[in-house]
MMTF fields as JSON, N, C-alpha, C and O atoms, coordinates in Angstrom:
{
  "mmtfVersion": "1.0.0",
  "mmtfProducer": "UNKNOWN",
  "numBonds": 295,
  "numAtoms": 296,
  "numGroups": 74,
  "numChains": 1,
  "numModels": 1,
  "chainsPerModel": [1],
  "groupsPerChain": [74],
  "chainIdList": ["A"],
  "bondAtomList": [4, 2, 8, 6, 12, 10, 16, 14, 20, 18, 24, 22, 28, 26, 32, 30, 36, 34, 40, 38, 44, 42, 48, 46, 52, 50, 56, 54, 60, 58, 64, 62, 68, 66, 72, 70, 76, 74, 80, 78, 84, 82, 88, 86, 92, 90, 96, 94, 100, 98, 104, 102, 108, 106, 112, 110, 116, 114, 120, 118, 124, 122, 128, 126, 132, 130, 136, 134, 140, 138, 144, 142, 148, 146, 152, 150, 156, 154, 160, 158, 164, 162, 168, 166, 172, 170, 176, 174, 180, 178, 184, 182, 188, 186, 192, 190, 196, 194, 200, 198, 204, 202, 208, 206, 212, 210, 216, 214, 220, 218, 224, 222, 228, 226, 232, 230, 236, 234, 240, 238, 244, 242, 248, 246, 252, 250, 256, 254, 260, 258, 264, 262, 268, 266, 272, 270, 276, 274, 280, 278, 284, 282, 288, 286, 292, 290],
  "bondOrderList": [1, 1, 1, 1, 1, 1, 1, 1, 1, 1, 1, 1, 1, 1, 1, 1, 1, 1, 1, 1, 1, 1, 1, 1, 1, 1, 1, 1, 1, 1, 1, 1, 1, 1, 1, 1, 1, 1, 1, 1, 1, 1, 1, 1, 1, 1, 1, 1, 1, 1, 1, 1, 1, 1, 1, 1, 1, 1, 1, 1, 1, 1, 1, 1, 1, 1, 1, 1, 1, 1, 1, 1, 1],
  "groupList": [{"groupName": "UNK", "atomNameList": ["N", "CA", "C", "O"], "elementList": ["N", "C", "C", "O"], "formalChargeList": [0, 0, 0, 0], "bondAtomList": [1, 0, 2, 1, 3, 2], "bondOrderList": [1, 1, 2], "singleLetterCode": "X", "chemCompType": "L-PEPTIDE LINKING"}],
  "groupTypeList": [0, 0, 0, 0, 0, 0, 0, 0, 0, 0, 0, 0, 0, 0, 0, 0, 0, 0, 0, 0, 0, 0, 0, 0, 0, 0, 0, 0, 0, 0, 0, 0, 0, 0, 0, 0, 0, 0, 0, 0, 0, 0, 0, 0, 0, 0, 0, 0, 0, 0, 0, 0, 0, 0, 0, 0, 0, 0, 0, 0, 0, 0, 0, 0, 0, 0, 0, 0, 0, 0, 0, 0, 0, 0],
  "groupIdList": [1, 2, 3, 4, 5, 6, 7, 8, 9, 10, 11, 12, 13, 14, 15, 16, 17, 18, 19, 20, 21, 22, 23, 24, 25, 26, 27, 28, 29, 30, 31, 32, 33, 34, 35, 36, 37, 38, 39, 40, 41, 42, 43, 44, 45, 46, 47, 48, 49, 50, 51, 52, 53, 54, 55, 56, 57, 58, 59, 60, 61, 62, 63, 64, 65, 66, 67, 68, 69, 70, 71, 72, 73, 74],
  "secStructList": [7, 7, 7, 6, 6, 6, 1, 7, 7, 7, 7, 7, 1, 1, 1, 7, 7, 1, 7, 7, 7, 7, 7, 7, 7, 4, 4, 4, 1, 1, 7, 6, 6, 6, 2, 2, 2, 2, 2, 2, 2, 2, 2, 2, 2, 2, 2, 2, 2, 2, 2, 2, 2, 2, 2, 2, 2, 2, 2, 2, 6, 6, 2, 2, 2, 2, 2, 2, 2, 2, 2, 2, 2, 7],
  "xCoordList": [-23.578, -23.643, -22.907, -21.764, -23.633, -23.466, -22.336, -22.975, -20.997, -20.352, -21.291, -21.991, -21.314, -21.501, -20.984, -21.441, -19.382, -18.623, -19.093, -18.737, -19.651, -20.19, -20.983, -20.988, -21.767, -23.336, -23.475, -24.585, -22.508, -22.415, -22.255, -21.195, -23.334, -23.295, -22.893, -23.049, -22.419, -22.019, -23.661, -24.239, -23.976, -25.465, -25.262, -24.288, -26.455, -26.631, -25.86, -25.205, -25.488, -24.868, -26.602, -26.545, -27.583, -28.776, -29.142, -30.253, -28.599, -28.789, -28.014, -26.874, -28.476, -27.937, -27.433, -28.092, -25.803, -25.846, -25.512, -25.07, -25.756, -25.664, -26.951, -27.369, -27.31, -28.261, -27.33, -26.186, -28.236, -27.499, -27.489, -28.509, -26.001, -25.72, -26.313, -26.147, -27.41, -28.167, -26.788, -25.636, -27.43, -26.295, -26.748, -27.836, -25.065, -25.323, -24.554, -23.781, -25.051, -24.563, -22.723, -22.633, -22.178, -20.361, -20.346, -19.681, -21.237, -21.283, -21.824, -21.726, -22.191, -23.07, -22.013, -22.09, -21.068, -20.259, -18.882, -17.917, -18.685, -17.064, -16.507, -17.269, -15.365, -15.028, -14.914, -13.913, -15.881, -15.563, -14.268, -13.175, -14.665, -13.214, -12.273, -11.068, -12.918, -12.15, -11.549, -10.384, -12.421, -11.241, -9.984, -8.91, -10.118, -8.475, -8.545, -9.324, -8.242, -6.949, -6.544, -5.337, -7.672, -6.861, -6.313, -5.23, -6.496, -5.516, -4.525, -3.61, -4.245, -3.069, -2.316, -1.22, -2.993, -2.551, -1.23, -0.113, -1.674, -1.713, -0.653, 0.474, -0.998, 0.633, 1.354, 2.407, 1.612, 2.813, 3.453, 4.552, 2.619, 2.867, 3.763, 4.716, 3.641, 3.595, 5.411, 6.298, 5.478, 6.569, 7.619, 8.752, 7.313, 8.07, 8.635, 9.775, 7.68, 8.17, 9.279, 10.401, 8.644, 9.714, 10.911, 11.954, 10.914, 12.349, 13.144, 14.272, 12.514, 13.587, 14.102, 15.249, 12.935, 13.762, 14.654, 15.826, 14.52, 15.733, 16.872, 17.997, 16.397, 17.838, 18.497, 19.727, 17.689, 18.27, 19.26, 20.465, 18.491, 18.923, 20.188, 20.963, 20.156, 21.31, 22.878, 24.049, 22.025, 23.632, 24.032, 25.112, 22.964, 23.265, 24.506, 25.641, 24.275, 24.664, 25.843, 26.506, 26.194, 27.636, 28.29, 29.433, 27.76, 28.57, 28.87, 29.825, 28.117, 29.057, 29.709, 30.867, 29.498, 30.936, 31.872, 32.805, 31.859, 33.578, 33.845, 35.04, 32.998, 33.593, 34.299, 35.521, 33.708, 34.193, 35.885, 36.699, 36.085, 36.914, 37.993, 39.119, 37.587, 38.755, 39.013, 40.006, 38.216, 38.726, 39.432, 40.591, 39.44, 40.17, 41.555, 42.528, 41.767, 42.507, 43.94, 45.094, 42.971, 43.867, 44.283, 45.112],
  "yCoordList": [-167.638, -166.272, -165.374, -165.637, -164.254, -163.908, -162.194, -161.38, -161.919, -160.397, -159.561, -159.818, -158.159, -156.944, -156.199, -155.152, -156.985, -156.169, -157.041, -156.633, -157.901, -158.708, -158.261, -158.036, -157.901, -157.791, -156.323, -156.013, -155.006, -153.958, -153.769, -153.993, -153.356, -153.175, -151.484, -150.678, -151.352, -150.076, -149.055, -149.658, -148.139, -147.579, -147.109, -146.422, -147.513, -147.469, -146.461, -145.944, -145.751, -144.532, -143.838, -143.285, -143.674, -143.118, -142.857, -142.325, -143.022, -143.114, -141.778, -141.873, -140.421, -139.165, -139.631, -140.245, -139.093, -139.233, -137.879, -137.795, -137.045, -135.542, -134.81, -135.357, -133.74, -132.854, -132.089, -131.745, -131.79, -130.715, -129.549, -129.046, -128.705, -127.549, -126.671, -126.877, -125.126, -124.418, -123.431, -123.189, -123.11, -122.105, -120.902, -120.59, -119.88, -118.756, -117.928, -118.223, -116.932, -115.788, -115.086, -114.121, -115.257, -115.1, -114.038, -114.024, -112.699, -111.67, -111.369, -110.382, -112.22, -112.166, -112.533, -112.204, -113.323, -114.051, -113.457, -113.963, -112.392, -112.196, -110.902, -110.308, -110.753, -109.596, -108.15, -107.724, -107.459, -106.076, -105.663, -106.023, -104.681, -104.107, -103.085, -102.91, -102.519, -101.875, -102.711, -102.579, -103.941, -104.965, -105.515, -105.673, -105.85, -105.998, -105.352, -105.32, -103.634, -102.626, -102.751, -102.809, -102.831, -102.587, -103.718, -103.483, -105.115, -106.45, -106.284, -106.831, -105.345, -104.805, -104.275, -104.706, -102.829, -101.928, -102.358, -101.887, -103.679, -104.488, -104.854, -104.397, -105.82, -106.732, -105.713, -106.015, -104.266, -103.628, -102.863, -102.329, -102.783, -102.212, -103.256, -102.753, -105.172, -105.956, -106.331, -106.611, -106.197, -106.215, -105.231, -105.675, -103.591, -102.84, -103.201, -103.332, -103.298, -104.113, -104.559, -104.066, -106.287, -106.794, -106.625, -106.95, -106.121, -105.568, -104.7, -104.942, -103.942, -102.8, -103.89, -104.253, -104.705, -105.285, -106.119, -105.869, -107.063, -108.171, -107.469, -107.844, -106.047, -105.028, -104.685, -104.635, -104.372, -104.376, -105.178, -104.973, -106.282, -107.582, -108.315, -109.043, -107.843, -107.974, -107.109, -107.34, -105.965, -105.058, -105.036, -104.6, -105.596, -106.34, -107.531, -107.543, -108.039, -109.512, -109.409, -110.446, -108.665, -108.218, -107.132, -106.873, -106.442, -105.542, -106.482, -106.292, -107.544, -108.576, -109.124, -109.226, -109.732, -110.441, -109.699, -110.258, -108.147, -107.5, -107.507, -107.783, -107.21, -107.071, -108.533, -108.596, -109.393, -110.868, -111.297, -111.877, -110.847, -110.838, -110.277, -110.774, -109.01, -108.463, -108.46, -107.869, -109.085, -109.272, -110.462, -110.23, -111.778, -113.046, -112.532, -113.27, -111.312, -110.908, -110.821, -111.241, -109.858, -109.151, -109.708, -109.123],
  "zCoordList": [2.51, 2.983, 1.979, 1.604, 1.534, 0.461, 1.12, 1.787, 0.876, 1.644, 1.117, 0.138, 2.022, 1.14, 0.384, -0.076, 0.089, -1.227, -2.373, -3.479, -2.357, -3.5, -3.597, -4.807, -3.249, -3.733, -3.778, -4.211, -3.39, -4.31, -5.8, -6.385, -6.371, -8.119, -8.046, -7.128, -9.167, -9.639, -10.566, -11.471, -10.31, -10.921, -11.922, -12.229, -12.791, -14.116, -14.818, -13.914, -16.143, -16.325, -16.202, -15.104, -16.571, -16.247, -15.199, -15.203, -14.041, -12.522, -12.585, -13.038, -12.169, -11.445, -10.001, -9.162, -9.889, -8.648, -7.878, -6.732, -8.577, -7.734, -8.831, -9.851, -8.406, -8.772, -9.58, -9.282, -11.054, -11.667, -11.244, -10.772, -11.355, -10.89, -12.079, -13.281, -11.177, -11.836, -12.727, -12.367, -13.792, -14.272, -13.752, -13.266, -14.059, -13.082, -14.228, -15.139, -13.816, -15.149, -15.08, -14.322, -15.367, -15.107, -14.387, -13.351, -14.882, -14.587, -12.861, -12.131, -12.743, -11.289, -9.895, -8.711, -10.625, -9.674, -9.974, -9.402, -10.851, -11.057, -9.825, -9.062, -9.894, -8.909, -9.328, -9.904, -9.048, -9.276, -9.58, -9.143, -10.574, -11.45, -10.139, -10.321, -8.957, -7.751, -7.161, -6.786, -6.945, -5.989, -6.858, -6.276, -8.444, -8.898, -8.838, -7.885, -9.284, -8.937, -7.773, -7.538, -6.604, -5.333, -5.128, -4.593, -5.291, -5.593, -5.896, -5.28, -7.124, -7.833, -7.212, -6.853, -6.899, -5.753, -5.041, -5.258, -3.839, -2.533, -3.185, -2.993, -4.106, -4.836, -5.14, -4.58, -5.855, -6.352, -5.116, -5.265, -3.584, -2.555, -1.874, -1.278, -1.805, -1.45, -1.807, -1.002, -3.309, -3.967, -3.489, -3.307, -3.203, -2.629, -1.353, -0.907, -0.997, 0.928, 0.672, 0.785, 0.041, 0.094, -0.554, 0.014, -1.761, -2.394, -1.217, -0.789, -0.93, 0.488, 0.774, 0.513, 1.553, 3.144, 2.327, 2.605, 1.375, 0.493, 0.463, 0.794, -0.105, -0.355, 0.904, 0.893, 2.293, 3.716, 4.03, 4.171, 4.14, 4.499, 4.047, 4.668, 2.602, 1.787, 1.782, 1.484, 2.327, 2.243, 3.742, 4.142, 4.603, 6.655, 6.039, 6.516, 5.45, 5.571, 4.53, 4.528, 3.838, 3.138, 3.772, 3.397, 4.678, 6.039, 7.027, 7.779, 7.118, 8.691, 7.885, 8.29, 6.486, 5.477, 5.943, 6.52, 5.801, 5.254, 6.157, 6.266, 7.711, 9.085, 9.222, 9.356, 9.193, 9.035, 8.556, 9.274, 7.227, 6.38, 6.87, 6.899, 7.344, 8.01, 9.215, 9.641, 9.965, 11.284, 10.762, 11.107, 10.04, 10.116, 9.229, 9.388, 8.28, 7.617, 8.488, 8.401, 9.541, 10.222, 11.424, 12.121]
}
């Protein structure tokens, strides 16, 4: 009795085993020059956000330090 992992062969290199992919023109498939700027846009708006709030967040959290500091000071 012969397994079926034995008797799997590997196919020829001449054997296609997917269909060739049609070519497509770069131009057909790239993203309009409005959607990066407004990509751009989004990210330099994206960056502001978060810089404020880091900068918020940052001068929150060195105002409970000093309150901190000086309440154990004192």
């Amino acid at each position: 009795m012969i397994s079926r992992r034995a008797s799997r062969q590997p196919a020829p290199p001449s054997v296609r085993i997917v269909d060739p992919v049609p070519w497509v023109d770069p131009e057909d498939v790239a993203v309009p020059l409005w959607r990066k700027v407004l990509s751009a846009i989004e990210l330099g708006l994206l960056l502001v956000v978060l810089g404020i709030l880091l900068t918020v967040a940052f001068g929150i959290s060195l105002l409970g330090l000093f309150f901190l500091l000086d309440w154990i000071v004192s």
